[in-house]
C-alpha positions as CSV (number, residue, x, y, z in Angstrom):
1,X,4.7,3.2,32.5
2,X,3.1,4.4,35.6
3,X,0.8,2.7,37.9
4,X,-1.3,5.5,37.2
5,X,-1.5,5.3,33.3
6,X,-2.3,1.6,34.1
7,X,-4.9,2.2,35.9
8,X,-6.3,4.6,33.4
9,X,-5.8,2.2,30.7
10,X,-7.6,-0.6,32.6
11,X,-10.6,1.9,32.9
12,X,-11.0,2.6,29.6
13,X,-10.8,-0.8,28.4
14,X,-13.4,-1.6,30.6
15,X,-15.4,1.0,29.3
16,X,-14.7,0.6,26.0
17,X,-16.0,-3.1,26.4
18,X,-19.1,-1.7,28.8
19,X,-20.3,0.6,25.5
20,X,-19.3,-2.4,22.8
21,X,-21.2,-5.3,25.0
22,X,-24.4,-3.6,26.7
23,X,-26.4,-6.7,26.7
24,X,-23.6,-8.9,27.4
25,X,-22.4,-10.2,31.0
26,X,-18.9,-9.3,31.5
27,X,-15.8,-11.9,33.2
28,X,-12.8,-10.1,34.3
29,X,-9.8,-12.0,34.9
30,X,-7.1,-10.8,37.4
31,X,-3.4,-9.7,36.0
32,X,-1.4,-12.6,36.0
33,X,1.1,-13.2,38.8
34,X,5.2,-12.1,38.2
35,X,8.5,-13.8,38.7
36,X,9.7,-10.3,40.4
37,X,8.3,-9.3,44.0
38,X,8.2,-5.6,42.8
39,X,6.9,-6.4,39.9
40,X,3.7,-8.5,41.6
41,X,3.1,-6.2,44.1
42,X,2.5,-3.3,41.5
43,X,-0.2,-6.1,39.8
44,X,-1.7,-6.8,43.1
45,X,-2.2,-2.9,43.4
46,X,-3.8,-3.6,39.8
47,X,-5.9,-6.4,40.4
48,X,-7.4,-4.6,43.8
49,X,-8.2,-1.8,41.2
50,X,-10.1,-4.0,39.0
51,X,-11.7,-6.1,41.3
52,X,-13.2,-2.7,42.7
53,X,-13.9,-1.7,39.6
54,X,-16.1,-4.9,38.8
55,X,-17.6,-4.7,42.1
56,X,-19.0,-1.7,41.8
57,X,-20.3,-1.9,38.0
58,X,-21.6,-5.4,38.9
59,X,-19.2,-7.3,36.6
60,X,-17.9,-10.9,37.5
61,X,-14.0,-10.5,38.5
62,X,-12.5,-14.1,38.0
63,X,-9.5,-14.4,40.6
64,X,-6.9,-17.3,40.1
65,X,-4.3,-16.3,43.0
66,X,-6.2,-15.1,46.0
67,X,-7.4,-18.6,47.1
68,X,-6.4,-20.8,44.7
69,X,-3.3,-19.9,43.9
70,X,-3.1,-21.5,40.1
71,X,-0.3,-19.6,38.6
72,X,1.7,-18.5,42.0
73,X,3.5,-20.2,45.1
74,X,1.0,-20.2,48.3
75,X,4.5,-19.5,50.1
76,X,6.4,-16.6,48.2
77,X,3.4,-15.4,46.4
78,X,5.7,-15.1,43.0
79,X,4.7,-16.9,39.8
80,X,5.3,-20.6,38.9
81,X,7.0,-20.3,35.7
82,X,5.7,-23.8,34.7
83,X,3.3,-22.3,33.7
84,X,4.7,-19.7,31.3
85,X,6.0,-19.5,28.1
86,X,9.6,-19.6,28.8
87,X,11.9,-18.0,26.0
88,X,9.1,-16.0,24.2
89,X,8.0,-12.9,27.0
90,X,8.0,-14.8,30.4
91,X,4.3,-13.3,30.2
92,X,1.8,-15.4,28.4
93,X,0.7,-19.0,29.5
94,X,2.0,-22.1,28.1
95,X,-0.2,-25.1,27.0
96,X,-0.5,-26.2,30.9
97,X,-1.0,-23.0,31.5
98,X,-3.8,-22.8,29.2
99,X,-5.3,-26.1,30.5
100,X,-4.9,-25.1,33.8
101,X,-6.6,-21.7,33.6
102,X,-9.1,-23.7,31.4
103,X,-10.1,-26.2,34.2
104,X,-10.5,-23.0,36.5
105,X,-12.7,-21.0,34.1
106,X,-14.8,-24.2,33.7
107,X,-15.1,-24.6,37.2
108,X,-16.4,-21.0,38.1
109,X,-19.0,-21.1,34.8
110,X,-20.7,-24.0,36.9
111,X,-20.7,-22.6,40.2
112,X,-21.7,-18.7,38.9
């Protein structure tokens, strides 16, 4: 897939959830971080996109790597598979995961 039809896709989900949840208030999450440098630096093109994208349609865009660094190494940038489900698709969380991404989420509902 390109980094175009990504990009097109992540638009019209975001639409699609605009039109489905008028009334509602909107928290994006940034793409996950990759074992593969190539790899993350073709989701950090994607995140900038969404972030942008929230910005300017005044959506929340939660970021877990850009200060905090929850799922990635503050020295090579790449993921920390400790995180991850190892095994199934090297994509999805694990239960620390979760609970890690859980504490963060809690922690930027009481401070938003």
């Amino acid at each position: 897939i390109s980094i175009e039809t990504a990009l097109e896709g992540i638009d019209n989900i975001l639409f699609r959830l605009w039109d489905m949840f008028i009334n509602a208030k909107l928290h994006i999450i940034n793409i996950l971080p990759r074992v593969n440098v190539n790899k993350n630096n073709i989701v950090k093109e994607l995140n900038r996109h969404i972030k942008q994208l929230c910005n300017g349609h005044g959506l929340s865009y939660i970021e877990t790597e850009l200060n905090a660094q929850l799922f990635s190494s503050s020295y090579s940038g790449l993921r920390k598979n400790t995180y991850f489900r190892s095994g199934y698709d090297n994509v999805h969380l694990n239960k620390v995961g979760i609970t890690r991404l859980g504490r963060h989420l809690k922690h930027f509902a009481h401070n938003s």
